[in-house]
Backbone as CSV, one residue per row, in Angstrom:
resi,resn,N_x,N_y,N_z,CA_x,CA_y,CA_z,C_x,C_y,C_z
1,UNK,-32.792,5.399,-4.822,-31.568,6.148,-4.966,-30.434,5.173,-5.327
2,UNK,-29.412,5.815,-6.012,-28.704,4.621,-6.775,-27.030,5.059,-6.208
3,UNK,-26.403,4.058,-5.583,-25.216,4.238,-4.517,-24.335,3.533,-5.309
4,UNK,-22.600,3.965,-5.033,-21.577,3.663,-5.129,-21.584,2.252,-4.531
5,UNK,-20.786,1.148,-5.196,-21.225,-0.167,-5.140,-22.035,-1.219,-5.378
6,UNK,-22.967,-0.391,-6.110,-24.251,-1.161,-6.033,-24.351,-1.918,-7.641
7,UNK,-24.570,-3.069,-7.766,-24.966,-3.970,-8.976,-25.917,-3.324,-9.460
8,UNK,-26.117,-3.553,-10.663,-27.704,-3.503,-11.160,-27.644,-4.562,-12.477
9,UNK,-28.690,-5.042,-12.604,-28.776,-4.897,-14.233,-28.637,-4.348,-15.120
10,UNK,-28.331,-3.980,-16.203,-28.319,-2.731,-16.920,-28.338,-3.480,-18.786
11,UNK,-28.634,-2.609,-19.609,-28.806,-2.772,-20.918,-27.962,-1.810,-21.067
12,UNK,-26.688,-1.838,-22.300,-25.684,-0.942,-22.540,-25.966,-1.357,-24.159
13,UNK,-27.087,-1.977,-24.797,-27.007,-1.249,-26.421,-27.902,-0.240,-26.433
14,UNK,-27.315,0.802,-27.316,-26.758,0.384,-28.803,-25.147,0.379,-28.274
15,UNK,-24.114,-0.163,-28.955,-22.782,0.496,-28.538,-21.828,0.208,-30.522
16,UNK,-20.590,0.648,-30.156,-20.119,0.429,-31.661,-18.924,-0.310,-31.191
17,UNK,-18.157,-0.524,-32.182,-16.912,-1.668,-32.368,-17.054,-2.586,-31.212
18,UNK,-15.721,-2.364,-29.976,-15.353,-3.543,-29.310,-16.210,-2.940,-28.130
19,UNK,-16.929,-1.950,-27.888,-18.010,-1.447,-26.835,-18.174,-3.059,-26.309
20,UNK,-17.976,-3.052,-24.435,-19.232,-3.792,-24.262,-20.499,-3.735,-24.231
21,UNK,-21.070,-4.947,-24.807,-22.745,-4.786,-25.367,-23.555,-5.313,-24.005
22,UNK,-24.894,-5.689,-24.681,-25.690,-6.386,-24.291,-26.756,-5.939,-22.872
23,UNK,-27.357,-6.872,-22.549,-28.033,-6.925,-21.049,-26.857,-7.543,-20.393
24,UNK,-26.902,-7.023,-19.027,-25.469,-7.326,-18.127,-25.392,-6.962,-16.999
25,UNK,-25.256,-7.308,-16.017,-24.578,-6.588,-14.853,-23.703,-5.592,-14.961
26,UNK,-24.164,-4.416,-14.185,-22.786,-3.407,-14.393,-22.889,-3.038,-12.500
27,UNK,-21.367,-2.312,-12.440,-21.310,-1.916,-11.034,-20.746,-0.454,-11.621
28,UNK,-21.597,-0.046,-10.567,-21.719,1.801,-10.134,-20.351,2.084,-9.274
29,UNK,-19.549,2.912,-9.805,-18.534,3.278,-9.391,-18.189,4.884,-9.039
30,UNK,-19.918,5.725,-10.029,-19.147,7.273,-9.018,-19.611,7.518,-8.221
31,UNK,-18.915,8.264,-7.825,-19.285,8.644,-6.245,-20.810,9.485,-5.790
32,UNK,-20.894,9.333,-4.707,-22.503,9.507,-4.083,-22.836,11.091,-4.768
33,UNK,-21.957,11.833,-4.465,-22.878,13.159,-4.852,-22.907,13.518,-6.753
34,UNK,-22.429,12.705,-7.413,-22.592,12.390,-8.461,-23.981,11.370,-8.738
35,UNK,-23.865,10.507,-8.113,-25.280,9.671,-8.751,-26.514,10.048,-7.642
36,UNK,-26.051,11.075,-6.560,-27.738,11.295,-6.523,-28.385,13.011,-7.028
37,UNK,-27.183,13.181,-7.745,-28.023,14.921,-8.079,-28.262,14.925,-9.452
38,UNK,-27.015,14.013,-10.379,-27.330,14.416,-11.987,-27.644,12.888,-12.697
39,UNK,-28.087,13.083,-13.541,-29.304,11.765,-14.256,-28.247,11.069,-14.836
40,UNK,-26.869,10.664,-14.063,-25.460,9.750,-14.959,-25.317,9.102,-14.518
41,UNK,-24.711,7.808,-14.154,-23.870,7.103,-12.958,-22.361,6.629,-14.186
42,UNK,-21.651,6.412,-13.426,-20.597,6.337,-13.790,-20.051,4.187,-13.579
43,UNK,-19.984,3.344,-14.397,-20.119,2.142,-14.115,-18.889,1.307,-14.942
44,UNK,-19.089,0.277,-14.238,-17.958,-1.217,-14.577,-18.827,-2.175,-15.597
45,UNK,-18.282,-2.568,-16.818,-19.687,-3.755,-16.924,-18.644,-4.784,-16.160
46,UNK,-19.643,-6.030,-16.126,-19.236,-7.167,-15.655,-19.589,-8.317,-16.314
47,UNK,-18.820,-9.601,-16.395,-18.759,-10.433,-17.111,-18.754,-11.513,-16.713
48,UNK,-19.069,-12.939,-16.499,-18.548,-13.775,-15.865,-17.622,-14.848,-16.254
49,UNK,-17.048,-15.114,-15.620,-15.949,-15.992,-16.146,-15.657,-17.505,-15.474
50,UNK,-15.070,-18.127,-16.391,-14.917,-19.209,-16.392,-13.272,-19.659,-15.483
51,UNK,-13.141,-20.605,-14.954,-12.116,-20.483,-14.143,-10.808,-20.441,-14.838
52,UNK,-11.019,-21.284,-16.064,-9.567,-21.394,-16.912,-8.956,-20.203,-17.626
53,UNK,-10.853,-18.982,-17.590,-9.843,-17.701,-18.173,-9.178,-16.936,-17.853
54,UNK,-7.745,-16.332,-18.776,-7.562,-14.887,-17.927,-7.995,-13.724,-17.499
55,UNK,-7.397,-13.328,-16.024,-8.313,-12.134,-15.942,-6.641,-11.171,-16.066
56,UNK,-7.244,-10.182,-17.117,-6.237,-8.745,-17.092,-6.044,-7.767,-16.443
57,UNK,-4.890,-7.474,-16.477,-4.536,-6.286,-14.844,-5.719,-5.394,-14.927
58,UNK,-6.780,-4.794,-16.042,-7.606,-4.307,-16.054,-8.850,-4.429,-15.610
59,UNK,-8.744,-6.152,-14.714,-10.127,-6.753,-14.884,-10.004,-7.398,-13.034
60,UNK,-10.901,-7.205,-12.263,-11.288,-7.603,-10.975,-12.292,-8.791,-11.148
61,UNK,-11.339,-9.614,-10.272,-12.040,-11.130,-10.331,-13.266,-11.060,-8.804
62,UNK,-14.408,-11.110,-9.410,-15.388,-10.858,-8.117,-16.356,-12.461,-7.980
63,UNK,-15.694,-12.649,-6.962,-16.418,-14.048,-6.556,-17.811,-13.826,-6.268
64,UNK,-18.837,-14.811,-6.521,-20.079,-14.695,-6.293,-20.375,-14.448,-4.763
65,UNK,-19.569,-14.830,-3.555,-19.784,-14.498,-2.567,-19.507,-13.228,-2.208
66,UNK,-18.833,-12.251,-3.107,-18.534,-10.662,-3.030,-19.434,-10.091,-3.289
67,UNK,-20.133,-10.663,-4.858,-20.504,-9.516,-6.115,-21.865,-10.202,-6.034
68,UNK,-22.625,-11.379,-5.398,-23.681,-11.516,-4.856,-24.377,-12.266,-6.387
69,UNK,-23.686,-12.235,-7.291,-24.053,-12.494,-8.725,-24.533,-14.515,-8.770
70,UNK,-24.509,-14.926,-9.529,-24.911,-16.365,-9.244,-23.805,-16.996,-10.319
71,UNK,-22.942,-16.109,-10.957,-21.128,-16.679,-11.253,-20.510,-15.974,-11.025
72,UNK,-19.085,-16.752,-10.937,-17.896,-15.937,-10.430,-17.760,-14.856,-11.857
73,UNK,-17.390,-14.028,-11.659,-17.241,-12.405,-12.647,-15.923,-11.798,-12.452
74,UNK,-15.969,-11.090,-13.642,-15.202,-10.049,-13.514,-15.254,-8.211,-13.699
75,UNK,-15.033,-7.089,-13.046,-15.381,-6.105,-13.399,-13.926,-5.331,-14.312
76,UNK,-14.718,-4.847,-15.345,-14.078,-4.496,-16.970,-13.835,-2.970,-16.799
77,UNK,-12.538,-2.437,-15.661,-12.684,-1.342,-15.942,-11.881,-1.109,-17.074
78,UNK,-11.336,-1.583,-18.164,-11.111,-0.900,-19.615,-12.294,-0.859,-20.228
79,UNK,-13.408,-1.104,-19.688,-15.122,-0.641,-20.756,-15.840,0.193,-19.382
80,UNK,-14.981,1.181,-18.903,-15.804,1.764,-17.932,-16.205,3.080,-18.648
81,UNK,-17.680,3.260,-18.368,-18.412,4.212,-19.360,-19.284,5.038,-18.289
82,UNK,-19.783,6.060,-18.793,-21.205,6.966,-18.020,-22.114,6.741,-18.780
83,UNK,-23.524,6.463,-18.226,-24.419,6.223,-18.627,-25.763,6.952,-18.171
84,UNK,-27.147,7.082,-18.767,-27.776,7.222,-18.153,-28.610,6.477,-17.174
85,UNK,-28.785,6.887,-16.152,-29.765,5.949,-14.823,-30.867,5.237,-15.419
86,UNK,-31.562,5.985,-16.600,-32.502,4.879,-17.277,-32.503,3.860,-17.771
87,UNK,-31.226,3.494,-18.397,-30.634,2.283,-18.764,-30.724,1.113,-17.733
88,UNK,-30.590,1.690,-16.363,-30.174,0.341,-15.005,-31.479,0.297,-14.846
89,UNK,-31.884,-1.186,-14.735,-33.163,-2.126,-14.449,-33.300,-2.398,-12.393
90,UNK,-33.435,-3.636,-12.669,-33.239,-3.174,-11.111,-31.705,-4.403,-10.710
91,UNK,-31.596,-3.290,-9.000,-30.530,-3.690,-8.287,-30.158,-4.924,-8.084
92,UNK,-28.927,-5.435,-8.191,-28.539,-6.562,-7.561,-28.273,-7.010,-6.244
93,UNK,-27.375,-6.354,-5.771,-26.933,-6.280,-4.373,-25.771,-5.625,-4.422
94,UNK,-24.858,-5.601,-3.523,-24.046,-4.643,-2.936,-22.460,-4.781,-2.734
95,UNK,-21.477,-4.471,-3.178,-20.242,-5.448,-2.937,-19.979,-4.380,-1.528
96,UNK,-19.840,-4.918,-0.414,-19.746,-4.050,0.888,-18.467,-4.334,1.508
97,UNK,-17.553,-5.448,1.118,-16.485,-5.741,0.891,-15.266,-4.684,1.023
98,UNK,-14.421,-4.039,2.387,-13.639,-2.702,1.958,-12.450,-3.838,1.345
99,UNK,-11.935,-4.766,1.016,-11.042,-4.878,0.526,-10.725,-4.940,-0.781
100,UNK,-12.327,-5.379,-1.417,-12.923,-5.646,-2.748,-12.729,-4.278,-3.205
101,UNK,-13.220,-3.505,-2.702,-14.020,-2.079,-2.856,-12.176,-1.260,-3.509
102,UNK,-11.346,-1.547,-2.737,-9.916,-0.891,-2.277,-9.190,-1.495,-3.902
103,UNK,-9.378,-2.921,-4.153,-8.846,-3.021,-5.568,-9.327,-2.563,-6.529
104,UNK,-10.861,-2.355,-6.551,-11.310,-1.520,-7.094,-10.567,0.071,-7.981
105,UNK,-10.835,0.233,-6.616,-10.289,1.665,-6.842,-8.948,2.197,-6.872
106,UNK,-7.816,0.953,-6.715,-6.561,0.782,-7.317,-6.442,0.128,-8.586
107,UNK,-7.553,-0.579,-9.475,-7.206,-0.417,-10.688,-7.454,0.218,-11.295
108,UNK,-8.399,1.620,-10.833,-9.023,2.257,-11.477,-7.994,3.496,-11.395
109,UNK,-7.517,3.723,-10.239,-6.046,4.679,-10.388,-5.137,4.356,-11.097
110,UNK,-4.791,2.921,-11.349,-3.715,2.405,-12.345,-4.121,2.592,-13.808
111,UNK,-5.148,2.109,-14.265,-5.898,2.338,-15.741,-5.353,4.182,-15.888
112,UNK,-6.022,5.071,-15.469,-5.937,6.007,-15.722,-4.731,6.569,-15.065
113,UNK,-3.497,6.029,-14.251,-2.023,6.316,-14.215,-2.336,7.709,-13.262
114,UNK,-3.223,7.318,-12.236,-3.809,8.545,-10.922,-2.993,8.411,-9.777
């Protein structure tokens, strides 16, 4: 069963223009009775970054000790997309983090002006 918070792997081609591509980490962001009844999840990709880059008011800096990843990252909610569950490979781990979790979901009210 596939939960709010949870990493996975995921493959997001085919995509077009500035789409993020590739094989990648993405984080699952809708909510539980959404990803366990209909075949969508709703997700962040993620990226990792380098210390000298910027991260944009759009973008959550997730330390490897949060996001469990093996570099420090960032989650891209201006490439936040729905996808299908077949796409995600398997799980990463878990950001269980409520403070992590809380910016989260204040940039995600700010992006969309909620």
């Amino acid at each position: 069963m596939i939960n709010k918070w949870e990493i996975y792997h995921c493959d997001l081609n085919p995509t077009l223009g500035s789409e993020q591509k590739g094989a990648r980490p993405v984080l699952v962001v809708s909510n539980n009775l959404v990803n366990h009844n209909l075949p969508i999840v709703t997700i962040l990709p993620l990226s990792s970054i380098k210390g000298t880059e910027k991260i944009y008011p759009t973008e959550i800096f997730l330390p490897v000790n949060i996001s469990g990843l093996t570099k420090d990252s960032v989650a891209m909610v201006h490439q936040i997309r729905t996808i299908s569950k077949s796409r995600l490979r398997n799980k990463i781990s878990t950001i269980t983090d409520i403070s992590y979790q809380e910016k989260i979901k204040e940039t995600i009210r700010n992006y969309f002006e909620l």
